[in-house]
CHARMM-style PDB file with segment names, atoms N, HN, CA, C and O in Angstrom:
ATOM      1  N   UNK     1      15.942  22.839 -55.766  1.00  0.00      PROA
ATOM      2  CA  UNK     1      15.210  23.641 -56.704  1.00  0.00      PROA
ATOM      3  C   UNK     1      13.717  23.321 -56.648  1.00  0.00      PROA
ATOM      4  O   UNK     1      12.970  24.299 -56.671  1.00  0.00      PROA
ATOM      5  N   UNK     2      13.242  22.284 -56.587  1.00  0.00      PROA
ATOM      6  HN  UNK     2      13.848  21.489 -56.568  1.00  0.00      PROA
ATOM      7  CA  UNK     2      11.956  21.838 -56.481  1.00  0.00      PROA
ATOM      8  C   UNK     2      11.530  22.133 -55.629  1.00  0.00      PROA
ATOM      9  O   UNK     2      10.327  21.889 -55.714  1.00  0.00      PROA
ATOM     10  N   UNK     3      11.960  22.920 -53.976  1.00  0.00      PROA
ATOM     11  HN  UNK     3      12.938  23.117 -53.907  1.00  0.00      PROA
ATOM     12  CA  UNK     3      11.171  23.358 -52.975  1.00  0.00      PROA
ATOM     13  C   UNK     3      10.949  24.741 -53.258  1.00  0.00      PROA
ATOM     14  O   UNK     3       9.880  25.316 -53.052  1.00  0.00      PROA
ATOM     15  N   UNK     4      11.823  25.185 -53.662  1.00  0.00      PROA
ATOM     16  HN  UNK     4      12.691  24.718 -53.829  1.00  0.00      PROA
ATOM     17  CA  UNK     4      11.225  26.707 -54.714  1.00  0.00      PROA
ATOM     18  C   UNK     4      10.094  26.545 -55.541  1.00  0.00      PROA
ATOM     19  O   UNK     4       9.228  27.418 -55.580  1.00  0.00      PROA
ATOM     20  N   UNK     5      10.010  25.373 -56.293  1.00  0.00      PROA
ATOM     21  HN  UNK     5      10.713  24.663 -56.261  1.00  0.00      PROA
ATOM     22  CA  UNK     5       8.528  25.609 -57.298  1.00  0.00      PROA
ATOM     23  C   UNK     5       7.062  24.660 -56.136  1.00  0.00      PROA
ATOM     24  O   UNK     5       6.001  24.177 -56.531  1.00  0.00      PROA
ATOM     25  N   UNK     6       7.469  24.700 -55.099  1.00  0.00      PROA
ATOM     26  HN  UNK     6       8.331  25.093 -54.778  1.00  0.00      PROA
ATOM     27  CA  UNK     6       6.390  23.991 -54.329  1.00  0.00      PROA
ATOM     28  C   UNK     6       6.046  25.422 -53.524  1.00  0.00      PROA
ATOM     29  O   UNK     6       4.888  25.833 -53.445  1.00  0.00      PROA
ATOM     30  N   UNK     7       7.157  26.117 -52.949  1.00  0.00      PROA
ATOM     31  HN  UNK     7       8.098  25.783 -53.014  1.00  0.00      PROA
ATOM     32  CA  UNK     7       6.628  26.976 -51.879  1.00  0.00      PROA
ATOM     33  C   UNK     7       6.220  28.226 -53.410  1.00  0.00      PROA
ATOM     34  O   UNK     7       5.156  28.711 -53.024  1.00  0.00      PROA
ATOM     35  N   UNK     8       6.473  28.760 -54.529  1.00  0.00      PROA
ATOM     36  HN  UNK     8       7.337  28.366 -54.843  1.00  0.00      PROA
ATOM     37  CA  UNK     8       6.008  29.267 -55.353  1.00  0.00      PROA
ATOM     38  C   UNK     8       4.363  29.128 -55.393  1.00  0.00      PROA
ATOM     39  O   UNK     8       3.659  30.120 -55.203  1.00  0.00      PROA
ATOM     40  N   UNK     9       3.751  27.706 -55.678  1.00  0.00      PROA
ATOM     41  HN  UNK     9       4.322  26.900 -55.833  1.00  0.00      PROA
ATOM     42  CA  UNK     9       2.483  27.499 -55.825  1.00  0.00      PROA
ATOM     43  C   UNK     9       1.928  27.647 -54.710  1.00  0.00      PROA
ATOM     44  O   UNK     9       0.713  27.847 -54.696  1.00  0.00      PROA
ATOM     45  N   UNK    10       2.639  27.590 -53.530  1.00  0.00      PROA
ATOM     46  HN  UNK    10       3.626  27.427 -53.542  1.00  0.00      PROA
ATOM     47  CA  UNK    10       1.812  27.890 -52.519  1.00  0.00      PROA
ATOM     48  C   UNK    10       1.415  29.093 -51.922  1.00  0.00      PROA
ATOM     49  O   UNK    10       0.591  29.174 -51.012  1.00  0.00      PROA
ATOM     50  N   UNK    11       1.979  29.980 -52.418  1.00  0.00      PROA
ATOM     51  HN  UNK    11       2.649  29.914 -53.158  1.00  0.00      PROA
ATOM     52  CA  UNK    11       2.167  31.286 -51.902  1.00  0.00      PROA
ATOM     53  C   UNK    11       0.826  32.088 -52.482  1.00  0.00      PROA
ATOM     54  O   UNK    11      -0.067  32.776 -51.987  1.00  0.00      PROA
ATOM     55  N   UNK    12       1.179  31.626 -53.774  1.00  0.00      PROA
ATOM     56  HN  UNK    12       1.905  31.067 -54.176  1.00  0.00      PROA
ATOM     57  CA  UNK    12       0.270  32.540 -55.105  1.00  0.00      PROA
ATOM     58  C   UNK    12      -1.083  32.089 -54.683  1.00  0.00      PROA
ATOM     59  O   UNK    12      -1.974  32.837 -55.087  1.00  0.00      PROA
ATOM     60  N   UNK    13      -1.677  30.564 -53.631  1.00  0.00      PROA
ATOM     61  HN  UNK    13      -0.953  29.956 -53.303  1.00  0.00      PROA
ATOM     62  CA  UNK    13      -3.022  30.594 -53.458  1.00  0.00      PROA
ATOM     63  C   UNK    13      -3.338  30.053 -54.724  1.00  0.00      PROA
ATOM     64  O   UNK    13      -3.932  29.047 -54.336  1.00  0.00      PROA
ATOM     65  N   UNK    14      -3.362  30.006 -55.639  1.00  0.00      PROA
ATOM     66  HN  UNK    14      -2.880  30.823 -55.954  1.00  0.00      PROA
ATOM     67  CA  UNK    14      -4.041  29.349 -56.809  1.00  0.00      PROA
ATOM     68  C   UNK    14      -3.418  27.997 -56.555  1.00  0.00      PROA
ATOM     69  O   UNK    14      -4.320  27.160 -56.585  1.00  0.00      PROA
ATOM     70  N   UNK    15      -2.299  27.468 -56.328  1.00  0.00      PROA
ATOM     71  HN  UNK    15      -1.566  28.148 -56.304  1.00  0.00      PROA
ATOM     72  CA  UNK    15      -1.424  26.092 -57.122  1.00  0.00      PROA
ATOM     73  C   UNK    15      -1.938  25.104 -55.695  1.00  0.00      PROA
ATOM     74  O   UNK    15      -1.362  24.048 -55.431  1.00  0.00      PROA
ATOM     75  N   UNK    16      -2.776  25.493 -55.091  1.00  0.00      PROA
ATOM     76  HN  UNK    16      -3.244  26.350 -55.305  1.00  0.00      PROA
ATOM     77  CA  UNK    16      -3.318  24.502 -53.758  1.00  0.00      PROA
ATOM     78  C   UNK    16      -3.831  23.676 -54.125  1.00  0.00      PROA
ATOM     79  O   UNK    16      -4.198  22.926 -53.220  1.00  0.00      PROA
ATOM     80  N   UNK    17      -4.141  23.307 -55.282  1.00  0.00      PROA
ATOM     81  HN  UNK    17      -3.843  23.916 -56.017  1.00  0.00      PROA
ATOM     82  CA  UNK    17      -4.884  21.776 -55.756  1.00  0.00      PROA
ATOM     83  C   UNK    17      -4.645  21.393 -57.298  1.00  0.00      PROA
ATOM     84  O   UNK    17      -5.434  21.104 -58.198  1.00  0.00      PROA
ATOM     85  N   UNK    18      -3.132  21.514 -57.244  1.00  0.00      PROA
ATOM     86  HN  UNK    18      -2.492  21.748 -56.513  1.00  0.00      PROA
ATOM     87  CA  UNK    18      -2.306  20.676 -58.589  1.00  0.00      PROA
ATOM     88  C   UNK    18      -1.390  20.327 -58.360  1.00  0.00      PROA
ATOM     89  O   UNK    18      -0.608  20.859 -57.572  1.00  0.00      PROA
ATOM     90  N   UNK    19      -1.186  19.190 -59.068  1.00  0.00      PROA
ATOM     91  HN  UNK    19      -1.821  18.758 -59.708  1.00  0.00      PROA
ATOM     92  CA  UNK    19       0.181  17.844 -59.143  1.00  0.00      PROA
ATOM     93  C   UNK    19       0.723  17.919 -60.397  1.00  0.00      PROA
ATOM     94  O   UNK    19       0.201  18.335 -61.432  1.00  0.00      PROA
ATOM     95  N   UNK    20       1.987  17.411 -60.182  1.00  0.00      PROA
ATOM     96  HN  UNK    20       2.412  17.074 -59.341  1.00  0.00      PROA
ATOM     97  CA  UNK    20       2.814  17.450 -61.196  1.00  0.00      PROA
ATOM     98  C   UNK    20       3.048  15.576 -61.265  1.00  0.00      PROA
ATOM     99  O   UNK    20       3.855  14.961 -60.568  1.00  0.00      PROA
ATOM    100  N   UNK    21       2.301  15.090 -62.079  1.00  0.00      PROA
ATOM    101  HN  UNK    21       1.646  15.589 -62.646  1.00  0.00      PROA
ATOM    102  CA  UNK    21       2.186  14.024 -63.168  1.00  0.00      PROA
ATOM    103  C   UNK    21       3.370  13.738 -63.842  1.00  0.00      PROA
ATOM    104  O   UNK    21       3.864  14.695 -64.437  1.00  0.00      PROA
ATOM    105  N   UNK    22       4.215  12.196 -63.934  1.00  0.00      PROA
ATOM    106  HN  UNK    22       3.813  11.418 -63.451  1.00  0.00      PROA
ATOM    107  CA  UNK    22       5.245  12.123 -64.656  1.00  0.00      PROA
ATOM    108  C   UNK    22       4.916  10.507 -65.316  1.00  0.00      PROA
ATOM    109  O   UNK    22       4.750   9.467 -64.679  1.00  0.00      PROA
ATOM    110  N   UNK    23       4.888  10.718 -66.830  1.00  0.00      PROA
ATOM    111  HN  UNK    23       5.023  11.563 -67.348  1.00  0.00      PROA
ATOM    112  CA  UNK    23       4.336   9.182 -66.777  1.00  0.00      PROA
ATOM    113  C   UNK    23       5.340   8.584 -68.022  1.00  0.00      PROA
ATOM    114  O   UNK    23       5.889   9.236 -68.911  1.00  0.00      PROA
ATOM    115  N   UNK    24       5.373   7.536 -67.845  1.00  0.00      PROA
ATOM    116  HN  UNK    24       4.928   7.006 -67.123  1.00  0.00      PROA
ATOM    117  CA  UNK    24       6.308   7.044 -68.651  1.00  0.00      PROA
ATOM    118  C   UNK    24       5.906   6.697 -69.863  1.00  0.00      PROA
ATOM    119  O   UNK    24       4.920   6.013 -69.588  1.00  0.00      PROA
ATOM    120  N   UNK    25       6.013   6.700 -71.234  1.00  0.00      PROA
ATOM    121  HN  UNK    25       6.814   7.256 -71.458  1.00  0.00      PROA
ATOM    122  CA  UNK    25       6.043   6.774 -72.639  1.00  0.00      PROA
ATOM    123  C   UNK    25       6.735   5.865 -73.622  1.00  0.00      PROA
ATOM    124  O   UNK    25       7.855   6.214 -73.995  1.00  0.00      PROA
ATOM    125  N   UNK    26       6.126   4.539 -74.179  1.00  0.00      PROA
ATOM    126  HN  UNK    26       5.216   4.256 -73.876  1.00  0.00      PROA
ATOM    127  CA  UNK    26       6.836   4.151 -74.877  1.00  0.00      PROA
ATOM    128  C   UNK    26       6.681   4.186 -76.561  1.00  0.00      PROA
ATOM    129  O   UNK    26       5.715   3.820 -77.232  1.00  0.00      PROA
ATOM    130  N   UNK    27       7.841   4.696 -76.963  1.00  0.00      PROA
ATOM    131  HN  UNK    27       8.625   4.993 -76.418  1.00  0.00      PROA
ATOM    132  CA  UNK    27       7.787   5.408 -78.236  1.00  0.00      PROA
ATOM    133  C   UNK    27       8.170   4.287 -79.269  1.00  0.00      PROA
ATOM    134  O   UNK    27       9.162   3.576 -79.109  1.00  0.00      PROA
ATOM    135  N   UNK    28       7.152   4.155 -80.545  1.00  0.00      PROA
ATOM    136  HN  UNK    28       6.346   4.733 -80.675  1.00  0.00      PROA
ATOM    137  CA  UNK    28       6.597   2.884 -81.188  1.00  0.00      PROA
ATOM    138  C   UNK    28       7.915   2.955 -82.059  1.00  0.00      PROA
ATOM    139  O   UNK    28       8.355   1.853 -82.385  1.00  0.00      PROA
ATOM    140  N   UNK    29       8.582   4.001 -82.469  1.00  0.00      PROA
ATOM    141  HN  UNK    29       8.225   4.897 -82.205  1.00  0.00      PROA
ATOM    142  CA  UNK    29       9.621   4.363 -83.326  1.00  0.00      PROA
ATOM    143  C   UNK    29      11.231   3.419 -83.207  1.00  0.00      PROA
ATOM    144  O   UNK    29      11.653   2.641 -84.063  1.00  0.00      PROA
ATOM    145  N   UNK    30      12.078   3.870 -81.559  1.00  0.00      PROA
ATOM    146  HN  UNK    30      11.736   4.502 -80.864  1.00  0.00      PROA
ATOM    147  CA  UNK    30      12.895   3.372 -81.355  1.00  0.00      PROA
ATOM    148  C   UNK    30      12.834   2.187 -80.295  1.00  0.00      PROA
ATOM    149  O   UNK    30      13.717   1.337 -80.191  1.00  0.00      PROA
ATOM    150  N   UNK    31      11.271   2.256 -79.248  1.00  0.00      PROA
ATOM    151  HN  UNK    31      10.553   2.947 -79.332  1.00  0.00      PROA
ATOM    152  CA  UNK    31      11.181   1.415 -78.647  1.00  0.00      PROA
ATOM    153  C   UNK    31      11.944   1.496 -77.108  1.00  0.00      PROA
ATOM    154  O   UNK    31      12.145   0.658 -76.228  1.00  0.00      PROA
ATOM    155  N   UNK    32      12.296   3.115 -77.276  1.00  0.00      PROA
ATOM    156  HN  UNK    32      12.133   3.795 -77.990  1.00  0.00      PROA
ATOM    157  CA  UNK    32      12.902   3.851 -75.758  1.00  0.00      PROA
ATOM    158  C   UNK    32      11.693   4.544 -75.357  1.00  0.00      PROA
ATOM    159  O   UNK    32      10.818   5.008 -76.087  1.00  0.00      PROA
ATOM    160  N   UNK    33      11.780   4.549 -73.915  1.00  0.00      PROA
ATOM    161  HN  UNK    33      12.491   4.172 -73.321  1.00  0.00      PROA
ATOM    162  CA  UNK    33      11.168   5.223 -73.326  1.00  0.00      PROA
ATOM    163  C   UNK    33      11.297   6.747 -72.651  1.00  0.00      PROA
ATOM    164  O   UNK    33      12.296   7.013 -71.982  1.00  0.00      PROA
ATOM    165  N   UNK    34      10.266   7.711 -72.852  1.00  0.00      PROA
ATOM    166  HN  UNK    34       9.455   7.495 -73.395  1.00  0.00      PROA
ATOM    167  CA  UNK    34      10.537   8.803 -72.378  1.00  0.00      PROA
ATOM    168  C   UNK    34       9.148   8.992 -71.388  1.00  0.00      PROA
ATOM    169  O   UNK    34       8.160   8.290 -71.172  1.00  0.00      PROA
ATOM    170  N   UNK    35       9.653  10.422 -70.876  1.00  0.00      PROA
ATOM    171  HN  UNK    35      10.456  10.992 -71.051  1.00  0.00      PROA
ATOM    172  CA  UNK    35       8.608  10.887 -69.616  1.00  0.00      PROA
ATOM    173  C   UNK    35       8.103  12.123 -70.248  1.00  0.00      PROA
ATOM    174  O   UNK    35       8.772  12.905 -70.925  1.00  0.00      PROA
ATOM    175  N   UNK    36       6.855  12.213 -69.955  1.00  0.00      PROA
ATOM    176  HN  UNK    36       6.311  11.578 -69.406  1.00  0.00      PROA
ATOM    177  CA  UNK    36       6.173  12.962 -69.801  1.00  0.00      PROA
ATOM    178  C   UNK    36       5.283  13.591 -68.828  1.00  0.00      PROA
ATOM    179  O   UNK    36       4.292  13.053 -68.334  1.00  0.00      PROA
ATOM    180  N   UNK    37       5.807  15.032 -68.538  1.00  0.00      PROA
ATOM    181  HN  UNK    37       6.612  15.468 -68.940  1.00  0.00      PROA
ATOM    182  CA  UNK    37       5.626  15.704 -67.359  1.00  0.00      PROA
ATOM    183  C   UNK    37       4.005  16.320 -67.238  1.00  0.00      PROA
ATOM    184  O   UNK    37       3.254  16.068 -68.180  1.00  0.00      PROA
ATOM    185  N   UNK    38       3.630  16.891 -66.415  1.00  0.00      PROA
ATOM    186  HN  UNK    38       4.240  17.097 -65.650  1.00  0.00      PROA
ATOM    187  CA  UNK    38       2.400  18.258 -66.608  1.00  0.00      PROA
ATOM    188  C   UNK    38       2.037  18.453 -65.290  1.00  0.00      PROA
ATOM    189  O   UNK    38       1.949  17.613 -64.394  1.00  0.00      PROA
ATOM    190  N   UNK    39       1.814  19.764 -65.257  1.00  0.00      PROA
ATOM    191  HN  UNK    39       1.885  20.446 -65.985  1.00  0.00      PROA
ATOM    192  CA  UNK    39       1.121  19.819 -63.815  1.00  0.00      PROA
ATOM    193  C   UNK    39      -0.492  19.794 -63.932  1.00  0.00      PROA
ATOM    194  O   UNK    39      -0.637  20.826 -64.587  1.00  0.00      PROA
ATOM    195  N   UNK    40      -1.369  19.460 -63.796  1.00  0.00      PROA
ATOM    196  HN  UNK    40      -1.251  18.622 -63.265  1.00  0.00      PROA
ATOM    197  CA  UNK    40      -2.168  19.486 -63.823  1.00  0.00      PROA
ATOM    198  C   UNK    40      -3.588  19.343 -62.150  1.00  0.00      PROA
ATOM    199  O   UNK    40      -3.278  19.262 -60.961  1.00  0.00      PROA
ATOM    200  N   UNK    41      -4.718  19.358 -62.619  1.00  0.00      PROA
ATOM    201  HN  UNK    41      -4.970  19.423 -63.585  1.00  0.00      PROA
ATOM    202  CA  UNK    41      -5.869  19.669 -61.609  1.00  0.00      PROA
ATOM    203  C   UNK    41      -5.554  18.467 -60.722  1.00  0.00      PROA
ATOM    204  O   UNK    41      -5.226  17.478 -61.377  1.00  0.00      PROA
ATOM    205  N   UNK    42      -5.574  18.258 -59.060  1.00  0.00      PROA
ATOM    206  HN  UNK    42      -5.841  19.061 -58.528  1.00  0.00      PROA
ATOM    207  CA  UNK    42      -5.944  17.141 -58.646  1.00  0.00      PROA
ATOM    208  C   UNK    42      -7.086  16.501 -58.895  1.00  0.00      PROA
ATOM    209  O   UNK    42      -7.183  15.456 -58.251  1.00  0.00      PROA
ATOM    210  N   UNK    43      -8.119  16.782 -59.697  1.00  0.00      PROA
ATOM    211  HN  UNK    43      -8.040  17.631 -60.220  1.00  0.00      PROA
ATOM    212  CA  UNK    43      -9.460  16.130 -59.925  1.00  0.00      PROA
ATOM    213  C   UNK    43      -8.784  15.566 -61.629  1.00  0.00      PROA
ATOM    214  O   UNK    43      -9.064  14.461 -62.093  1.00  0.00      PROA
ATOM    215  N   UNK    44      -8.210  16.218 -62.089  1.00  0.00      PROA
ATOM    216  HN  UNK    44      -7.982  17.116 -61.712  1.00  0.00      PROA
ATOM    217  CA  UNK    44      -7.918  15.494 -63.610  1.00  0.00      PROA
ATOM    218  C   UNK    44      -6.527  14.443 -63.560  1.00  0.00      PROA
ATOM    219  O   UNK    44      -5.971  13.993 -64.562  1.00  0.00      PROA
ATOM    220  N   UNK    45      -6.157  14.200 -62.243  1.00  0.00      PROA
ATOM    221  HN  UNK    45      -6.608  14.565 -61.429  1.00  0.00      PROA
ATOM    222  CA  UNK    45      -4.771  13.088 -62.708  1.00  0.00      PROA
ATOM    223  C   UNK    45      -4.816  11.715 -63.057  1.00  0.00      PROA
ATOM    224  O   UNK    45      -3.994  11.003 -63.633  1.00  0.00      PROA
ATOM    225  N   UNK    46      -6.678  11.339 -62.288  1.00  0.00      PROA
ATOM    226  HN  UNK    46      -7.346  11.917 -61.819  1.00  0.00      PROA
ATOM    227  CA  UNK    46      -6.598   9.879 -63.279  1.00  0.00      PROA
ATOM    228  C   UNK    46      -6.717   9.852 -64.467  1.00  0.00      PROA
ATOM    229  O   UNK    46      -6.135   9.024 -65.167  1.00  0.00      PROA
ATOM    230  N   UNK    47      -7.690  10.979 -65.025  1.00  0.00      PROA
ATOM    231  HN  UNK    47      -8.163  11.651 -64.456  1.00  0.00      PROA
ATOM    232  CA  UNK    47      -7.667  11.170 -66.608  1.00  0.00      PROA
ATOM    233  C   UNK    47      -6.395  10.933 -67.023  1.00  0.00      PROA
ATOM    234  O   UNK    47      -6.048   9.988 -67.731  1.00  0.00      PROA
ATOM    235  N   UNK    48      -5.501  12.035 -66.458  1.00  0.00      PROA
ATOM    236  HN  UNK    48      -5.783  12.802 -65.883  1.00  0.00      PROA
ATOM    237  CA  UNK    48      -4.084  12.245 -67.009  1.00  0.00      PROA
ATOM    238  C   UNK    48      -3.810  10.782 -66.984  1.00  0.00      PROA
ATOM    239  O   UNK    48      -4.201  10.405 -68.089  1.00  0.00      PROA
ATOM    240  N   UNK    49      -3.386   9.820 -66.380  1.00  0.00      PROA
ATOM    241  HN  UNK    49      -3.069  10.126 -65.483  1.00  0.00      PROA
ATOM    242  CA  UNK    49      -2.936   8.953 -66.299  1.00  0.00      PROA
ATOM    243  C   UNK    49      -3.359   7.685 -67.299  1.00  0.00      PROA
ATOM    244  O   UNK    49      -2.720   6.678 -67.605  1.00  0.00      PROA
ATOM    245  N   UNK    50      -4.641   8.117 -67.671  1.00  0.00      PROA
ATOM    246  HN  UNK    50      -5.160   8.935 -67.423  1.00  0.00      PROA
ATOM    247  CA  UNK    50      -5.536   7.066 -68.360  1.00  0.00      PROA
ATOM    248  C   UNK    50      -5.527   7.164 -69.772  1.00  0.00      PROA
ATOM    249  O   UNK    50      -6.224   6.417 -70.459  1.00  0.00      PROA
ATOM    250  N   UNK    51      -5.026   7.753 -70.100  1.00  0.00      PROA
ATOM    251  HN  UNK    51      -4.460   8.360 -69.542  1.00  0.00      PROA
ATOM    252  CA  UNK    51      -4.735   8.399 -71.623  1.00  0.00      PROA
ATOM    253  C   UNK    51      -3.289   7.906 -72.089  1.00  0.00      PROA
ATOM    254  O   UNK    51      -2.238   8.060 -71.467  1.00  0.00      PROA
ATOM    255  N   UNK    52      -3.506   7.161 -73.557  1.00  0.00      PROA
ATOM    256  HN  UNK    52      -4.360   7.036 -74.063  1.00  0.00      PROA
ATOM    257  CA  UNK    52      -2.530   6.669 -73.522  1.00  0.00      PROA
ATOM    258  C   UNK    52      -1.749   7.555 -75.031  1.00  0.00      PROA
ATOM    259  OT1 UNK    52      -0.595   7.293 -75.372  1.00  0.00      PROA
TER     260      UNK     52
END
């Protein structure tokens, strides 16, 4: 399924310079961890990453 949403962005010409970001989340509540996804700009993924 995921080579469908890769050859998708590639086709359309726009999705040639974005990543899909998955970062891990630890939640202050139960103390489990979840992920959080996004596709975002290749110029914004250290941001993405740097944000807590």
């Amino acid at each position: 399924m995921a080579k469908k949403v890769v050859a998708t962005l590639k086709k359309q010409g726009a999705g040639k310079n974005v990543a899909k970001v998955i970062r891990m989340v630890k939640s202050e509540k139960s103390g489990a961890y979840t992920f959080q996804e996004e596709i975002v700009a290749t110029e914004e993924v250290k941001d993405f990453l740097a944000k807590k």
